[in-house]
VEXDREN-2710 file (C-alpha; in Angstrom, 1 decimal):
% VEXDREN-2710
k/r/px/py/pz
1/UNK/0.0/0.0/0.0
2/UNK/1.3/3.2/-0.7
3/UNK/2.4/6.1/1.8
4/UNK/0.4/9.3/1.2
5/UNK/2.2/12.4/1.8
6/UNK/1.8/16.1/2.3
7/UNK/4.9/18.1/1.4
8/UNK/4.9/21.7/3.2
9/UNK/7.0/24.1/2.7
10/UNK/7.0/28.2/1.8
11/UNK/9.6/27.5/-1.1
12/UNK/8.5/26.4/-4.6
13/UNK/11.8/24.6/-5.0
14/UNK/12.1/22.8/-1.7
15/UNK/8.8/21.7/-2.1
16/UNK/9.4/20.4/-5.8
17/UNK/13.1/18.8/-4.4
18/UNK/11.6/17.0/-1.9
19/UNK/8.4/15.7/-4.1
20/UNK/10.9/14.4/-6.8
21/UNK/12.5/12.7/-3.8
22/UNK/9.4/11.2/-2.5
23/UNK/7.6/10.2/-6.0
24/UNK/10.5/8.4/-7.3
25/UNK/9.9/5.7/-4.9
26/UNK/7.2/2.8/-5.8
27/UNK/5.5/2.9/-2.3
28/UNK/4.9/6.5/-1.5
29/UNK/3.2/9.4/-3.1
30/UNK/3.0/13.1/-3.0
31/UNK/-1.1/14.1/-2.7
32/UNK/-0.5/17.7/-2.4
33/UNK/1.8/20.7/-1.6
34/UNK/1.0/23.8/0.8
35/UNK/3.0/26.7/1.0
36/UNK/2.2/28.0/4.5
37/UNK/0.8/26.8/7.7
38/UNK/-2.9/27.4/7.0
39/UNK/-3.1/25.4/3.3
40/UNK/-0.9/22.8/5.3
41/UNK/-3.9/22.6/7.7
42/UNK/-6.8/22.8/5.0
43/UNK/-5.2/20.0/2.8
44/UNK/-4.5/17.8/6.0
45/UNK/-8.0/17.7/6.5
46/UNK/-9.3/17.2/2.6
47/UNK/-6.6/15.1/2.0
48/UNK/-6.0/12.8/4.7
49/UNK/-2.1/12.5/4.3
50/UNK/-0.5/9.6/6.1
51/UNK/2.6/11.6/6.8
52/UNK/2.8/15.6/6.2
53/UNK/6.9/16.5/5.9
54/UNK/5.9/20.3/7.8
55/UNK/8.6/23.0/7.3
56/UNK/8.6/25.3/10.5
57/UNK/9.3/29.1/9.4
58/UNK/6.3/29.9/7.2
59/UNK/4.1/32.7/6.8
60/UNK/0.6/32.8/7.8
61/UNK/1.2/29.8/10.3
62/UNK/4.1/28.7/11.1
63/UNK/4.7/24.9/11.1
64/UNK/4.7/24.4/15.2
65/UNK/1.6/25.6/15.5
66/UNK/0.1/24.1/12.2
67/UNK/1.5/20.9/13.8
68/UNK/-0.5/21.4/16.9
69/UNK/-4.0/22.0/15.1
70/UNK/-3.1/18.9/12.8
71/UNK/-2.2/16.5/15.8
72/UNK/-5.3/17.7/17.7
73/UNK/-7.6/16.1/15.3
74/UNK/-8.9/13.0/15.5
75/UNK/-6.7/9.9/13.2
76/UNK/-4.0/12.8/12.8
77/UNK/-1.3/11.9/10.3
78/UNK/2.2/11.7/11.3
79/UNK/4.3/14.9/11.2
80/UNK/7.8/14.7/10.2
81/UNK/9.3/18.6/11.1
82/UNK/12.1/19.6/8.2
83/UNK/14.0/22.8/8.9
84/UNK/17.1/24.4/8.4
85/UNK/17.8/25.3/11.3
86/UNK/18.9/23.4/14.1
87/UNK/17.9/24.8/17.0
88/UNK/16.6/23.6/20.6
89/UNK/13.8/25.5/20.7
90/UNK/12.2/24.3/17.0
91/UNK/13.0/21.2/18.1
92/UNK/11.5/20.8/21.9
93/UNK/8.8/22.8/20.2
94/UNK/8.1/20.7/17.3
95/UNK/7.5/17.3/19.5
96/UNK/5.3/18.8/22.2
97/UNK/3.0/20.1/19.3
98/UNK/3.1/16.4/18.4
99/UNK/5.6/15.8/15.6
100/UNK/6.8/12.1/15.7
101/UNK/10.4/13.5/14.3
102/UNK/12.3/16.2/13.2
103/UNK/14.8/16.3/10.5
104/UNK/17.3/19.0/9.0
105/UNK/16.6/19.7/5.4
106/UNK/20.3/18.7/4.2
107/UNK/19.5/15.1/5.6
108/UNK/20.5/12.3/2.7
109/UNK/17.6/11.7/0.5
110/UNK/18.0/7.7/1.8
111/UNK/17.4/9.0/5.2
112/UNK/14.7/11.6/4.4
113/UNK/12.7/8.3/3.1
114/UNK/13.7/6.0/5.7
115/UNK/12.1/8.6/8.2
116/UNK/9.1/9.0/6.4
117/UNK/8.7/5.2/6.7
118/UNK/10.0/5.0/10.2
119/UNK/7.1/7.3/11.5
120/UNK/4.3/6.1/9.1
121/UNK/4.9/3.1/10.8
122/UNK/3.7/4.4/14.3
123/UNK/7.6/5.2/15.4
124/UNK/10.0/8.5/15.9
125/UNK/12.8/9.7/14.2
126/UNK/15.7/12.7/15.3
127/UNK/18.4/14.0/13.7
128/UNK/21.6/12.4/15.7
129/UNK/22.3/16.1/16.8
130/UNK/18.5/17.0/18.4
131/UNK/18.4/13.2/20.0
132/UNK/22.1/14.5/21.6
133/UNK/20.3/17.2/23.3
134/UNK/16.8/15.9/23.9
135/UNK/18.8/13.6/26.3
136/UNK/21.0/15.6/27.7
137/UNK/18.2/18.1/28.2
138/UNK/16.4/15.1/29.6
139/UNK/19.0/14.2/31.8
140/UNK/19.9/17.4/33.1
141/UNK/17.0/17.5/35.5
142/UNK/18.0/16.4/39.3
143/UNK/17.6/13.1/40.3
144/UNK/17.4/10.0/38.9
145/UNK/14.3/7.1/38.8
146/UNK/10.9/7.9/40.6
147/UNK/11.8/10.2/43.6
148/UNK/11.8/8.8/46.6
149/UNK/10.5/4.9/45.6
150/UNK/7.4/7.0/45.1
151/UNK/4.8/6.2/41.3
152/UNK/4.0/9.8/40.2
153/UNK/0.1/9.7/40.1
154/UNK/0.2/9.5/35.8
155/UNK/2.0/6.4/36.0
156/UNK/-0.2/4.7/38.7
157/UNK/-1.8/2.4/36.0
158/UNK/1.4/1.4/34.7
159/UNK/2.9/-2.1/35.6
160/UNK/6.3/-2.2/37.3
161/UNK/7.8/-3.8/34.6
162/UNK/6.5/-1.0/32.4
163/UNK/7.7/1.9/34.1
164/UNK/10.9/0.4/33.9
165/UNK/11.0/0.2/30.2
166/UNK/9.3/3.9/30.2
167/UNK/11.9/5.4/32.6
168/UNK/14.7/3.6/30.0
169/UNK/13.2/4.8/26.9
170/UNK/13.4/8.4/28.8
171/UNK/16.8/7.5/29.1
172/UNK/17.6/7.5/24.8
173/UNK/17.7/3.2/25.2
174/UNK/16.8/1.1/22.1
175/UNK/14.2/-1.6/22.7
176/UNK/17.6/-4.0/22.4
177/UNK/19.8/-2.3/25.0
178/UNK/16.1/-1.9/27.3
179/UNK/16.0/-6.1/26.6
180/UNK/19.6/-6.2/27.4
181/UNK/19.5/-4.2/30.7
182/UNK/16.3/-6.1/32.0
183/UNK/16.9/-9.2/31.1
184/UNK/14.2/-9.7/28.8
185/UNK/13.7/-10.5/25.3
186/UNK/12.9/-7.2/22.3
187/UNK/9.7/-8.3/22.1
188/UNK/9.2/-8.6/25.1
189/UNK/10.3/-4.8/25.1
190/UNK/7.8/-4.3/22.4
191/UNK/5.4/-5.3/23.9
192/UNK/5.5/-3.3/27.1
193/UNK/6.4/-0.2/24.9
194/UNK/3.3/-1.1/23.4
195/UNK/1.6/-1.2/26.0
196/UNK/2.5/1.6/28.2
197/UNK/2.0/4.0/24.9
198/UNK/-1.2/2.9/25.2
199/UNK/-2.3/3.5/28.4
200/UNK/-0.4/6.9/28.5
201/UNK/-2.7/7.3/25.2
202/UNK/1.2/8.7/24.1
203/UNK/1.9/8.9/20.3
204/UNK/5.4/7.1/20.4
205/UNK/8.8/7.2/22.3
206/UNK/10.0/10.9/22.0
207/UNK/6.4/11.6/23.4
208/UNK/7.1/9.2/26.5
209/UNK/10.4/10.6/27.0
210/UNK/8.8/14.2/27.0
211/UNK/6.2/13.4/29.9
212/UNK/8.9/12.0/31.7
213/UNK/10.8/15.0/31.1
214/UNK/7.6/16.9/32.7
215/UNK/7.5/14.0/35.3
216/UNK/10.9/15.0/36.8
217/UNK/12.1/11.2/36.5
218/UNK/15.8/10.8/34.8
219/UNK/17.4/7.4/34.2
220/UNK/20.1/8.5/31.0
221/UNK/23.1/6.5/30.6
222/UNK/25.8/8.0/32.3
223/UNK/28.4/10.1/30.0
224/UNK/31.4/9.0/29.1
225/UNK/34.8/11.1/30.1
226/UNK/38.2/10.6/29.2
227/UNK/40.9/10.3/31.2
END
């Protein structure tokens, strides 16, 4: 079945660029184009993209807040934020308002598609530099694990097993190092992540490490230091 996509963007040529990109391939296809915010919104809901590539500096609307009008709909598409710039504020502002990824425009046309698949199929994607600082953002709050033994009253309906696997996934872990550290097999790890997505009614992973973020909790890997 082919991948539907909305391609936003206030350039003519960056929008035609990343079309060409995206219609070349046999299982995806560009249904429209908007130029700012408020088409992008008009033509999310005539259209019913799958996944919407959203520029963020755009007249009209910008594509933050055309993101959060989109997301708040009900069966939302996916939003995969493009920009060129590279900043923590698009970035932290992007997934609140729901994106399931964020990308810099210069990003390899291989990789461009692989993250349109990647969140069409329900998970997140990051440029290496924003997952960097998501996670050190993350992990510069004090503490670490649930304060004081204590379940934070959102994650009173999660099992203990799964707010393990949420406090790791917080922490920038793949499913295989989670399976790894717990003793437990990936699907296993699937399966919880599954799980507590669901009852968090959470989008995917950079949304669960976002409300653990709000939460307070922190379980990152260490850093490493040199000698």
């Amino acid at each position: 079945m082919s991948l539907n996509v909305l391609v936003v963007d206030d350039q003519g040529i960056v929008r035609a660029g990343f079309a060409a990109v995206i219609d070349a391939e046999e299982d995806m296809t560009v249904v429209g184009e908007a130029a700012d915010g408020i088409e992008a919104v008009r033509l999310a809901a005539e259209l019913a993209p799958d996944v919407i590539l959203m520029d963020v500096r755009m007249p009209e609307l910008d594509g933050i807040a055309a993101t959060r009008i989109i997301s708040g709909s009900p069966d939302a598409p996916r939003i995969l934020v493009l920009t060129t710039f590279d900043l923590d504020s698009y970035v932290f502002d992007a997934l609140r308002a729901g994106a399931s990824g964020f990308l810099l425009k210069d990003v390899h046309p291989d990789e461009l598609l692989q993250g349109i698949r990647v969140v069409a199929a329900r998970e997140s994607v990051l440029a290496p530099s924003a997952t960097r600082r998501l996670i050190n953002h993350y992990a510069s709050v004090p503490g670490s694990g649930l304060p004081g033994g204590s379940t934070p009253r959102e994650l009173s309906h999660l099992t203990a097993r799964e707010i393990d696997v949420f406090t790791l996934i917080a922490a920038g872990l793949t499913n295989t190092e989670i399976g790894e550290q717990l003793g437990i097999t990936v699907g296993t790890v699937k399966s919880h992540v599954n799980a507590l997505l669901r009852k968090l009614e959470l989008r995917d992973r950079v949304q669960a490490t976002i409300l653990a973020y709000d939460l307070g909790l922190a379980h990152p890997n260490p850093p490493h230091t040199s000698a």
